[in-house]
N, C-alpha and C positions, 0 to 999 in steps of 0.2 A: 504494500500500500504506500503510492506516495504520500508526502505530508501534506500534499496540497488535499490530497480525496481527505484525512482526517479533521481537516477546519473545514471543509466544503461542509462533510455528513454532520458535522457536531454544530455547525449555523443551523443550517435546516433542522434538524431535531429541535434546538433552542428555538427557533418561531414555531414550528407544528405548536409543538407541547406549553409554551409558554409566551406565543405572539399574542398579541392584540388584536384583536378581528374590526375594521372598517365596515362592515358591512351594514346599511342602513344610515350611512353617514354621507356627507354631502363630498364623493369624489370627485375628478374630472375624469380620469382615464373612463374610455368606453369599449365594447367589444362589437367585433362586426359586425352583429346583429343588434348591436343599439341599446344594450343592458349595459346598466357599471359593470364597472370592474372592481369588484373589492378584492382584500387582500389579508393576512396575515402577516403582522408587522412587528420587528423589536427593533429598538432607538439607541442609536451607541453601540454597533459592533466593530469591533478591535481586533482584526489576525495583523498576524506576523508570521513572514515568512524571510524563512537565512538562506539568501542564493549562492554562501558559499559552500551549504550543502547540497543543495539540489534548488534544480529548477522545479517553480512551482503548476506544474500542470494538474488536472486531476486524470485520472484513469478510469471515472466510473464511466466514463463515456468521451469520447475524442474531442477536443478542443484545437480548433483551427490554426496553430499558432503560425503559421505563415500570414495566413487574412489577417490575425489580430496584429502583427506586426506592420502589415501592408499600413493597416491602420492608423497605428501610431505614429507613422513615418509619415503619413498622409497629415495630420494632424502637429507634429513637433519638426517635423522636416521639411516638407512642401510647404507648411500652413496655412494648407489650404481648406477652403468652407467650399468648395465645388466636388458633386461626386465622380465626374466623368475623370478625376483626379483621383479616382481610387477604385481599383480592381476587384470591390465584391459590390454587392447593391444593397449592403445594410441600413445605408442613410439614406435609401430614394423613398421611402415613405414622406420623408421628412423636408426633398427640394423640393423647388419649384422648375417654373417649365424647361429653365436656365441650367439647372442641375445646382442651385446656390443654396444650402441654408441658413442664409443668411448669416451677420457679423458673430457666427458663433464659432468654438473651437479653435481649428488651426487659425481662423481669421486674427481673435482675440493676441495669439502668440505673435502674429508677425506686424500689428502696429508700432513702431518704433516709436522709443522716448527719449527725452534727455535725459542724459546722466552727468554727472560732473569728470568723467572719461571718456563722455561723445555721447554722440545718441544711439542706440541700440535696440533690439528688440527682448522681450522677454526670454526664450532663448538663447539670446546670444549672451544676456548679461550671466545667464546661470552658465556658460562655458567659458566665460571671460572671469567668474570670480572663482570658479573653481581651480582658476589654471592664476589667478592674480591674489587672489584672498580666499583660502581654500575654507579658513579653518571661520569666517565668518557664520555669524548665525542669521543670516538675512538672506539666505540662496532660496529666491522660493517664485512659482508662479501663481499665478492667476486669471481664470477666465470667466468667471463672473461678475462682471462691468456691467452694474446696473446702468449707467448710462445709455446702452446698446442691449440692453434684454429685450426691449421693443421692435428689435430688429431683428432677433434668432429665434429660427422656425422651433427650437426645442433647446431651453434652457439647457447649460453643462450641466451632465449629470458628477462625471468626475472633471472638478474644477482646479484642484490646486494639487502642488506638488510643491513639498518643503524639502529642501537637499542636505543634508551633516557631515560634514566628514569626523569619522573615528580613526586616529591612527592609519594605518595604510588602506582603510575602508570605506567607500559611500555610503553610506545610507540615505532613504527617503521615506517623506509619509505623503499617501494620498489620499483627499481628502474628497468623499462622494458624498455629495446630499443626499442621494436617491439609485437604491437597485434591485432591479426584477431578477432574483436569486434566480431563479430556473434559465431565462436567457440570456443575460449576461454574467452570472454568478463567477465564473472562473475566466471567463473572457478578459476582462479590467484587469487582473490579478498578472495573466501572460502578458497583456504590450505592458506594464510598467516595469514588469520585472524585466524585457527585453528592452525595456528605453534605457534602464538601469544600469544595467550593464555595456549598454552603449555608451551612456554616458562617464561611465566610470573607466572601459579602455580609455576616450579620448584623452579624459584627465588626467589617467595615472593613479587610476587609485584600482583596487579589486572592490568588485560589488558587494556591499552588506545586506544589511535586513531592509525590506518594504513592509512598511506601516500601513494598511488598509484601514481606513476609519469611513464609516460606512455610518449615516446621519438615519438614512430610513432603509433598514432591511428587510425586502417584503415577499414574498410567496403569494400569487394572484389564486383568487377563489376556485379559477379552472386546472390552476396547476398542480394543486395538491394531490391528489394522485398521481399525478407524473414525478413528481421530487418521492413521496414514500415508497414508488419503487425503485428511483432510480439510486437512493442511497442504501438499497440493501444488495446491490449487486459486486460480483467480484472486482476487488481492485488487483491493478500491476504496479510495479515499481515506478520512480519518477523517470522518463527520458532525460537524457542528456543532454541538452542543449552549450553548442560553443559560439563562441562568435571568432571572424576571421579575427585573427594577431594584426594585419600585415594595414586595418582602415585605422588611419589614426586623426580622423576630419570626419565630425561626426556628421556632415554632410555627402559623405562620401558612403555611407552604410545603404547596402541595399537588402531585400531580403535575402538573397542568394546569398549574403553574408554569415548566414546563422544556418550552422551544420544541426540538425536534430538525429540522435538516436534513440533505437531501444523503444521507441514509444508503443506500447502494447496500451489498448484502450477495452471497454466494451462499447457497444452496438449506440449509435445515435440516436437522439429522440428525435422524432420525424414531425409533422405538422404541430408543433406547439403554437398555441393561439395566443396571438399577442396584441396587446390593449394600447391603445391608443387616445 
């Protein structure tokens, strides 16, 4: 069992047995057919995972970590807010006819600011104090600008990311107002631990611990039978995940950059209904 499947099944157990149920309460998310969507919910969940033990994938079921990378790289590389900019169609619910959704995400990272060392982007400033002021406590982003929430088709759900370094270590936390355990439950967990360790070759440091703080952790009314099976099923070890030695420009990282082994899964869950 990797350690990712043991925080995956032990979250879920703690909302089943001990969530908060919304139901009858005044939601927004709706389902295709025009019903809410209510949920089972717990406030303040806290993993931790040590990527110089193992990459945190889960194994009860395959987790895409190429798309989730494509991803991230779409979002902290390109910064880009256009989907035709990204090679799966997870966000086309969410453009418009342009493929834009709007001033959110990668947009938020690539507005440049002044700084008292130039103007830079969010970004760029966290590769610039990690390589100029490592050991500051002020490495961190943000993409929740209320200024521009008026403008994004779908508020950040994972909004910030705070940087530390320990000794010859990275670490980070991020920071999610809001997650639909069942479909993106482990998803968020893979791109930040692959931005992680991106970001920690370029700098010179070896990857540490990712802090996952999770504001509303919820399980939707329809997926509750899909999560209590799917956490009783056999797990495998974690895959191995490397990243090339040889990119040392964290703009230069592609996916084909990141070797995966070893990864033994079980079986995908197929049409999962997702609220909107």
């Amino acid at each position: 069992m990797s350690y990712a499947d043991t925080v995956f099944i032990n979250m879920c157990k703690d909302i089943i047995e001990n969530g908060y149920s919304t139901e009858g309460e005044k939601v927004r998310p709706k389902w295709e057919d025009g019903s809410y969507a209510y949920t089972l919910k717990r406030f303040g969940i806290i993993n931790r995972y040590d990527l110089s033990k193992e990459f945190p994938a889960i194994t009860l079921r395959k987790t895409y970590i190429r798309s989730a990378i494509d991803e991230i790289l779409w979002i902290w590389q390109k910064k880009s807010n256009n989907v035709h900019d990204l090679n799966s169609h997870i966000w086309d619910a969410w453009a418009d006819e342009n493929g834009s959704i709007g001033k959110a995400y990668g947009y938020q990272l690539g507005v440049k600011h002044q700084y008292r060392e130039g103007e830079m982007d969010q970004v760029d400033r966290v590769l610039f104090d990690l390589k100029e002021n490592p050991y500051s406590r002020r490495i961190m982003t943000n993409t929740y600008v209320h200024a521009d929430l008026h403008e994004m088709n779908l508020y950040p759900c994972a909004y910030s990311m705070t940087f530390n370094v320990t000794g010859n270590k990275l670490n980070a936390i991020l920071n999610q107002r809001s997650q639909d355990v069942l479909t993106a439950g482990n998803w968020n967990v893979v791109q930040y631990a692959a931005l992680l360790m991106m970001i920690s070759q370029v700098s010179g440091f070896e990857p540490g611990e990712l802090v996952h703080v999770i504001a509303d952790a919820h399980i939707y009314d329809r997926h509750i039978p899909i999560v209590k099976e799917l956490i009783t099923r056999p797990t495998f070890a974690a895959p191995k995940v490397t990243l090339n030695p040889e990119v040392k420009n964290f703009y230069d990282f592609t996916v084909d950059d990141f070797t995966i082994e070893g990864y033994e899964a079980g079986p995908q869950v197929k049409n999962i209904p997702v609220a909107v």
